[in-house]
PLY file of the C-alpha trace (Angstrom):
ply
format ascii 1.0
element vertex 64
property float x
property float y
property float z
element edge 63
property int vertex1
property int vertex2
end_header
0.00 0.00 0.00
1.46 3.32 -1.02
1.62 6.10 1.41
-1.00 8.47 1.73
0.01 12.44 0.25
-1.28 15.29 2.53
-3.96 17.30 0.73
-2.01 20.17 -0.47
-5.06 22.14 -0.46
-6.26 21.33 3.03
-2.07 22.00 3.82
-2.46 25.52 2.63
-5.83 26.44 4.27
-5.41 24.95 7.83
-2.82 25.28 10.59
-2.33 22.75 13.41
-2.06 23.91 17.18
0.40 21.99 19.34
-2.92 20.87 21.49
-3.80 19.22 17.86
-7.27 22.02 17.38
-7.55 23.14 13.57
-7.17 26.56 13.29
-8.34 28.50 9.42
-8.04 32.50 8.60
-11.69 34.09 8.39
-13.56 34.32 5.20
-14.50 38.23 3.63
-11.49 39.83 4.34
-9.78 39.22 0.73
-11.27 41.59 -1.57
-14.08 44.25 -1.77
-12.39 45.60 1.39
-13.29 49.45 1.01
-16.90 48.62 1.43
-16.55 47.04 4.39
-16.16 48.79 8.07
-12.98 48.85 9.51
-14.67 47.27 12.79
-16.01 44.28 10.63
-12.71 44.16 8.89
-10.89 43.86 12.34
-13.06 41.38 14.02
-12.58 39.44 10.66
-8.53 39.53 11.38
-7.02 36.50 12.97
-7.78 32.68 13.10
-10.74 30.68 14.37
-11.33 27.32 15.41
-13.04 24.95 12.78
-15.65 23.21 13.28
-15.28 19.75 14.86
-17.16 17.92 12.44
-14.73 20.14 9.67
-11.42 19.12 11.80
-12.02 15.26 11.92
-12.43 15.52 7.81
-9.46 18.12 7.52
-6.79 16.07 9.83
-7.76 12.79 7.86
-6.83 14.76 4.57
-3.54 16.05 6.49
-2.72 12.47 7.57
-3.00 13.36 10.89
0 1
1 2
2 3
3 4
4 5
5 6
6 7
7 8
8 9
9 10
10 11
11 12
12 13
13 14
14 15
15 16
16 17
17 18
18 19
19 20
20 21
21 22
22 23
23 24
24 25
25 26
26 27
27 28
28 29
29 30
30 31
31 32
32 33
33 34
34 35
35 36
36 37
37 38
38 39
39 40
40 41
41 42
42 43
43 44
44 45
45 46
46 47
47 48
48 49
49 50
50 51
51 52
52 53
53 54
54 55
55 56
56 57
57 58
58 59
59 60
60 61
61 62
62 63
């Protein structure tokens, strides 16, 4: 049985705490940006925790 690639997709979109929680950047901060308050644009900033049903799929496609 060959070994199994991580998803370079998943690799690109997800980070890995050293507690093993997925962490992913926000979504509607990449364009359209001058319509949007800088309040929402701040809160908007900085990573989140996925979802755990999302972090079972996205560690299997990491080989985690």
């Amino acid at each position: 049985m060959p070994k199994m690639k991580t998803h370079s997709g998943m690799k690109k979109r997800v980070r890995i705490t050293g507690t093993g929680k997925v962490r992913r950047e926000q979504t509607g901060v990449r364009h359209l940006a001058e319509a949007k308050t800088s309040k929402r644009k701040r809160r908007l900033s900085g990573t989140v925790e996925v979802a755990p049903a999302f972090a079972k799929k996205a560690k299997k496609l990491l080989g985690i």
